[in-house]
DSSP file (Angstrom, degrees, kcal/mol; ACC not computed):
  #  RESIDUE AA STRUCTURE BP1 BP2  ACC     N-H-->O    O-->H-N    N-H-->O    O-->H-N    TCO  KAPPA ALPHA  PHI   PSI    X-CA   Y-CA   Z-CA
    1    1 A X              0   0    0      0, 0.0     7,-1.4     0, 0.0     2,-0.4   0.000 360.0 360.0 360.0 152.2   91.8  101.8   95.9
    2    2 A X  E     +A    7   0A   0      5,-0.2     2,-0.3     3,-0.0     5,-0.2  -0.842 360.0 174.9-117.2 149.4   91.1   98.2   94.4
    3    3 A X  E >  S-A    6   0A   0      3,-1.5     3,-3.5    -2,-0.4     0, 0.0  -0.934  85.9 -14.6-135.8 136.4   89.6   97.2   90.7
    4    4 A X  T 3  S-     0   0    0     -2,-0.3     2,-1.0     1,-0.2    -1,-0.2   0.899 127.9 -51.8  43.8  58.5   89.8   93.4   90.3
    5    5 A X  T 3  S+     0   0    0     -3,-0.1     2,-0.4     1,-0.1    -1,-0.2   0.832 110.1 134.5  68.9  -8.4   92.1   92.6   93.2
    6    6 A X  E <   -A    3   0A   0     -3,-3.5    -3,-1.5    -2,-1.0     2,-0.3  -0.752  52.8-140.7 -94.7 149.1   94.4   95.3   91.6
    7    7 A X  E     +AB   2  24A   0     17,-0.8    17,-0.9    -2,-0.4     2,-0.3  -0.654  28.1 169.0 -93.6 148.2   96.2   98.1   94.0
    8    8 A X  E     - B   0  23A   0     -7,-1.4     2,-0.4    -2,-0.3    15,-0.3  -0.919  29.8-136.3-147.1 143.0   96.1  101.8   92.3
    9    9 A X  E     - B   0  22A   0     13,-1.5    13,-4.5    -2,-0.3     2,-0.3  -0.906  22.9-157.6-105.2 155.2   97.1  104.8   94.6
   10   10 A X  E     - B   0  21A   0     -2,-0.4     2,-0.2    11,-0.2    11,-0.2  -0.994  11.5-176.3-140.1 120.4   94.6  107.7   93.9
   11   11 A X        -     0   0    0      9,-0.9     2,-0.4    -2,-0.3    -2,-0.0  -0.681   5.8-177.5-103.4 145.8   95.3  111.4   94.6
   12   12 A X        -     0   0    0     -2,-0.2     2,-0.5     7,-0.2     7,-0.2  -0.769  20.0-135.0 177.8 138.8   93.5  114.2   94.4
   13   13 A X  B   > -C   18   0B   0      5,-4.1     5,-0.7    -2,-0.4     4,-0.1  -0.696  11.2-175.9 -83.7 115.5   94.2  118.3   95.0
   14   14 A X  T   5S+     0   0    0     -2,-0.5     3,-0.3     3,-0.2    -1,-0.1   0.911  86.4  55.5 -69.2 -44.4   91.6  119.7   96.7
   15   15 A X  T   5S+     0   0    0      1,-0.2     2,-0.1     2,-0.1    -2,-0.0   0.925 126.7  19.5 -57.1 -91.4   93.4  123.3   96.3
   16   16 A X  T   5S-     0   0    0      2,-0.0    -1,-0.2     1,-0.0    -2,-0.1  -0.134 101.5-116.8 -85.9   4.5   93.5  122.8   91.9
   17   17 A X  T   5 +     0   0    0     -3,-0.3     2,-0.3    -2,-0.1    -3,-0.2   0.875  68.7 133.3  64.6  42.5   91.0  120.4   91.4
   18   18 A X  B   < -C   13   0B   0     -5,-0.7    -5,-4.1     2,-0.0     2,-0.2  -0.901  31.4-167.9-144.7 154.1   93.4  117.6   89.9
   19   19 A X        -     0   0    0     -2,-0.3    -7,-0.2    -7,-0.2     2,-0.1  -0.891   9.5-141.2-160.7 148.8   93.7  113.9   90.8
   20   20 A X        -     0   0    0     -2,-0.2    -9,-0.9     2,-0.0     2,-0.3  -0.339   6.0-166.3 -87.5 161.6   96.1  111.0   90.1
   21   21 A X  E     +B   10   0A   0    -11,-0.2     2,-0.5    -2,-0.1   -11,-0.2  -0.886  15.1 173.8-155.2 116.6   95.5  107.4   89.4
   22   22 A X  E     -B    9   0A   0    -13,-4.5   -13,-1.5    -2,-0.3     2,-0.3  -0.930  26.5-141.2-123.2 116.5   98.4  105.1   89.6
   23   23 A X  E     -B    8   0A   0     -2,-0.5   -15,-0.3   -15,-0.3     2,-0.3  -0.796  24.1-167.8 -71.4 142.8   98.6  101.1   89.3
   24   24 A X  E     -B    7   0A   0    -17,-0.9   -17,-0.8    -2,-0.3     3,-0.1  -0.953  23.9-136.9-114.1 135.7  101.1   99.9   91.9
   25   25 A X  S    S-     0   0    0     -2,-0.3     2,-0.3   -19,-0.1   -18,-0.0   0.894  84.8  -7.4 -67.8 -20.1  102.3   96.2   91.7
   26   26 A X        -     0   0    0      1,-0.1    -2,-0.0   -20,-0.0     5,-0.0  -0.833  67.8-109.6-154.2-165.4  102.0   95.8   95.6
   27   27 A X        +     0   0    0     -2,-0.3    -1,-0.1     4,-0.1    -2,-0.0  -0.146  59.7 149.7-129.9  26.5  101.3   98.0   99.0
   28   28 A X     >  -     0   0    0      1,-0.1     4,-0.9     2,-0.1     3,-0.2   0.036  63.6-117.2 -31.3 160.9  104.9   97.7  100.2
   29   29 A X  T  4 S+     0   0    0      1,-0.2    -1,-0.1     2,-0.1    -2,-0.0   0.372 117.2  45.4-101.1  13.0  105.8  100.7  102.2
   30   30 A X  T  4 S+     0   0    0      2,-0.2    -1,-0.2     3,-0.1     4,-0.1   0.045 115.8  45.2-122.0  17.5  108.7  101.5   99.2
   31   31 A X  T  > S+     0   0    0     -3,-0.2     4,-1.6     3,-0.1     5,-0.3   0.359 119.6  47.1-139.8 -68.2  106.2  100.8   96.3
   32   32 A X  H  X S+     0   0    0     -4,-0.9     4,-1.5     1,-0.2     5,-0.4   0.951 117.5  36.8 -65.4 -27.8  104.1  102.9   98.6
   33   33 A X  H >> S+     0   0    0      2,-0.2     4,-3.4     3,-0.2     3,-0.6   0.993 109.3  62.1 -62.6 -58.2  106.7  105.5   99.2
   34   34 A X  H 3> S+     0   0    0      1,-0.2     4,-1.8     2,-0.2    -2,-0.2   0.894 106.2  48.1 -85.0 -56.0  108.3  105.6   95.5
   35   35 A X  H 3< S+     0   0    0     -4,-1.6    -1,-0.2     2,-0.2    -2,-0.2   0.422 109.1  52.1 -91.7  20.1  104.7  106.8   93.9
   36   36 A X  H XX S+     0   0    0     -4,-1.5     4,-2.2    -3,-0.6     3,-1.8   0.803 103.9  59.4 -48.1 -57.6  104.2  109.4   96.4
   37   37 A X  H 3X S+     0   0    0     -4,-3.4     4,-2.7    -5,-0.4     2,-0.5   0.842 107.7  42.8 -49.4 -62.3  107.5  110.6   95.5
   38   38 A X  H 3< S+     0   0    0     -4,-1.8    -1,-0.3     2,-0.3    -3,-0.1  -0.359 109.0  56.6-103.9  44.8  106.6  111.2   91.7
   39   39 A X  H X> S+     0   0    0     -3,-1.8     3,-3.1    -2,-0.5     4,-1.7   0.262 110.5  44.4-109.8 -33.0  103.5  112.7   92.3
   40   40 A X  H >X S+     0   0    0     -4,-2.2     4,-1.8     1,-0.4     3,-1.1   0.940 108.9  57.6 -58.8 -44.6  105.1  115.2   94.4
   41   41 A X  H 3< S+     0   0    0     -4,-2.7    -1,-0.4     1,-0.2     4,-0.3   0.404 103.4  47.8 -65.6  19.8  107.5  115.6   92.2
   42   42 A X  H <4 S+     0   0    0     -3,-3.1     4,-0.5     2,-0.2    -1,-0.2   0.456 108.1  60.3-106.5 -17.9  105.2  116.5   89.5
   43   43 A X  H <<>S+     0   0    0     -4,-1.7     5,-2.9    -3,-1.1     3,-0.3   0.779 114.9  35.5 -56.5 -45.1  103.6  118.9   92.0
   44   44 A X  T ><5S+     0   0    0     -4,-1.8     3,-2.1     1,-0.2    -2,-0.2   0.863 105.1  64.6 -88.0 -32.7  106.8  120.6   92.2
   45   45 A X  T 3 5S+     0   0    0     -4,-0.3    -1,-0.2     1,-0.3    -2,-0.2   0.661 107.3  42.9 -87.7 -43.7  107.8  120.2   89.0
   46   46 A X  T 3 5S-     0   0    0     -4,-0.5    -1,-0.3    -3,-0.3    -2,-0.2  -0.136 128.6 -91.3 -56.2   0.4  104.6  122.6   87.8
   47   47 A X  T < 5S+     0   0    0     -3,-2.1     2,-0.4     1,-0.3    -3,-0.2   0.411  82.6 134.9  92.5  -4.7  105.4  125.1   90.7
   48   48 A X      < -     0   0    0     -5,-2.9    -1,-0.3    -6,-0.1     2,-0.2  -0.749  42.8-150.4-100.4 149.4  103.2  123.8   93.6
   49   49 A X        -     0   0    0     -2,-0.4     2,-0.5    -5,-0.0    -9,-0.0  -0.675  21.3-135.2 -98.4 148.8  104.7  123.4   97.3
   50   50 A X        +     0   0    0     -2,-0.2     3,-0.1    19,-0.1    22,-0.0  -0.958  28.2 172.1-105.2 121.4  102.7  120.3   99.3
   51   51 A X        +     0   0    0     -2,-0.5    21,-1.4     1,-0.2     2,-0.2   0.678  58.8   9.2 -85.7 -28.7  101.8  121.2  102.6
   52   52 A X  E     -d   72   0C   0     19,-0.2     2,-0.3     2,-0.0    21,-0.2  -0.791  55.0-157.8-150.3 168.3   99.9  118.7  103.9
   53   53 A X  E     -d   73   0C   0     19,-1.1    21,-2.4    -2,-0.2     2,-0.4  -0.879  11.7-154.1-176.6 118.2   99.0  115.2  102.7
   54   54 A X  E     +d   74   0C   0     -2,-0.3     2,-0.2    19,-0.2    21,-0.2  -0.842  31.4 149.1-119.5 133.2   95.8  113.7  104.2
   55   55 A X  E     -d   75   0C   0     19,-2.0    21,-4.1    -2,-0.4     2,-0.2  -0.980  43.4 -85.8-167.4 167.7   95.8  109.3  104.2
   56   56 A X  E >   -d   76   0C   0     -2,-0.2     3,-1.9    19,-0.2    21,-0.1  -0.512  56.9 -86.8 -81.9 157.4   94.7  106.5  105.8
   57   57 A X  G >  S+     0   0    0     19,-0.6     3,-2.5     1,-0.3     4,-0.4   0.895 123.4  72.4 -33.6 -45.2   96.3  104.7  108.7
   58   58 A X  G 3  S+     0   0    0      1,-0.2    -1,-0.3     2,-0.1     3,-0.1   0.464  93.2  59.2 -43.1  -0.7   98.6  102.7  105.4
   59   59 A X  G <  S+     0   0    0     -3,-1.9    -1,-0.2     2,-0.1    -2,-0.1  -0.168  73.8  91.0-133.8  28.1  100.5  106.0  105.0
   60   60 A X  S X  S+     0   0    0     -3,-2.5     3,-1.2     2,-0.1     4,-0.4   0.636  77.6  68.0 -95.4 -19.1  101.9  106.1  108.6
   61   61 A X  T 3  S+     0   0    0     -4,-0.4     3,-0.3     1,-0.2     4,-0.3   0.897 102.0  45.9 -60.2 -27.7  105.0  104.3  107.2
   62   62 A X  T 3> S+     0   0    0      1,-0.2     4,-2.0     2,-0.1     3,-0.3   0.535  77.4 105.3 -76.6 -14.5  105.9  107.4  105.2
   63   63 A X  H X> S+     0   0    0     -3,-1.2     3,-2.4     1,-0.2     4,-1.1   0.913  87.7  45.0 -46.2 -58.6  105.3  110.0  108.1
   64   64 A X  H 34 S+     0   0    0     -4,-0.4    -1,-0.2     1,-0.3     3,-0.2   0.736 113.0  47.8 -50.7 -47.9  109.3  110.4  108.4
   65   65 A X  H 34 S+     0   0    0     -4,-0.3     4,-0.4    -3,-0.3    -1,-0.3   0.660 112.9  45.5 -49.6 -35.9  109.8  110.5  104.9
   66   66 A X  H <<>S+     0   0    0     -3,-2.4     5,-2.5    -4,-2.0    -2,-0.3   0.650 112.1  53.7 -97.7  -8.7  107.0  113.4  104.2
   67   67 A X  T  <5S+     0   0    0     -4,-1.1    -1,-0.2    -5,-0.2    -2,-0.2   0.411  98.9  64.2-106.3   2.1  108.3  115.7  107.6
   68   68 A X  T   5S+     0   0    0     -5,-0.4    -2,-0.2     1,-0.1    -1,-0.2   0.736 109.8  38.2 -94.1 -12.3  111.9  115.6  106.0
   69   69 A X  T   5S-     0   0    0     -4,-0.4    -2,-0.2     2,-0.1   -19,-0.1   0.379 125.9-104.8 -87.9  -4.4  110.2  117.8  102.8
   70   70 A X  T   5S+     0   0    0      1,-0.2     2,-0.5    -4,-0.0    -3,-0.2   0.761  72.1 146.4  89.4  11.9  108.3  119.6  105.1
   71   71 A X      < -     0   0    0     -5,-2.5     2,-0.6    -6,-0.1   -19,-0.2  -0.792  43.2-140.9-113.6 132.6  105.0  118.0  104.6
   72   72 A X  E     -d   52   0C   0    -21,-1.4   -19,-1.1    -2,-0.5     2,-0.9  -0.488  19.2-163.5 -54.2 109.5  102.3  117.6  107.4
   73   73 A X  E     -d   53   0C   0     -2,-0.6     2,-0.9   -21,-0.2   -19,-0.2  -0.873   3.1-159.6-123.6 114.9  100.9  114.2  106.7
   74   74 A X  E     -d   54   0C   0    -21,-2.4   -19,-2.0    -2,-0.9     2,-0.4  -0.716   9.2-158.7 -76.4  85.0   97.2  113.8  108.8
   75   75 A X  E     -d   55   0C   0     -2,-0.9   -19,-0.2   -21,-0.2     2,-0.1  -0.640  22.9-136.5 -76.5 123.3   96.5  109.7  109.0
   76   76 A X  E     -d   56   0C   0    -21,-4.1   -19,-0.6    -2,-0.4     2,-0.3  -0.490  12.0 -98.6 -70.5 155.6   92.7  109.4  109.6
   77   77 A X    >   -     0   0    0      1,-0.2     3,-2.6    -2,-0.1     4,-0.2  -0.704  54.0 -69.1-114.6-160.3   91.0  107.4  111.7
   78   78 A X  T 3  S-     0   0    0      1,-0.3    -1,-0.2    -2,-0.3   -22,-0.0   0.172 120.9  -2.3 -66.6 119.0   89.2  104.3  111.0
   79   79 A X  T >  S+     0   0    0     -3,-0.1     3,-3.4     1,-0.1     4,-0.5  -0.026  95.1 124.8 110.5 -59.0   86.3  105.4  108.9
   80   80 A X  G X   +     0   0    0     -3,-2.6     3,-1.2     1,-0.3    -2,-0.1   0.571  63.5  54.0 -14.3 -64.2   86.9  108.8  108.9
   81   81 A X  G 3  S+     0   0    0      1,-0.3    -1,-0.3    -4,-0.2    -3,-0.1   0.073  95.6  71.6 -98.0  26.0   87.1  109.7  105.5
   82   82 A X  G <  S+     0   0    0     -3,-3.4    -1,-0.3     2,-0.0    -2,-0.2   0.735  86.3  92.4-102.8 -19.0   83.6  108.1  104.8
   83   83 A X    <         0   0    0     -3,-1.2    -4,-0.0    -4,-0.5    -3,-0.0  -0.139 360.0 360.0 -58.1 147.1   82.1  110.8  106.7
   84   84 A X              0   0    0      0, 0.0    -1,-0.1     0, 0.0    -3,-0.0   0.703 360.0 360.0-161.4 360.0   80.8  114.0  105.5
């Protein structure tokens, strides 16, 4: 998500109702990677396992990274997740 030209990643638990809001300086795939990392850890951290992880095509750099924790990560496609 943008405000002003600025990148934030934005989360949100379907299961618990909860969502994150993060400024990131850039959309790097290691910027992008690094605040994944410490929301899951803050999932875990409170006792919840991630199972699945639902994103846009931008979160296909990370597939490798999220099936070595054991999480399913679904990349939509184009559009997708404006339907409902």
């Amino acid at each position: 998500m943008y405000i002003n030209e600025i990148p934030f990643m934005m989360t949100t638990s379907w299961a618990i109702h909860f969502g994150t809001a993060e400024m990131i300086k850039n959309e790097t795939n290691s910027t992008i990677n690094k605040s994944l990392q410490q929301i899951i850890d803050m999932y875990h951290g409170r006792g919840f396992k991630i199972k699945h992880m639902l994103g846009d095509q931008q979160f296909e750099c990370i597939r490798l990274h999220m099936e070595r924790q054991g999480i399913n990560l679904n990349i939509t496609s184009r559009d997708e997740h404006d339907q409902k």
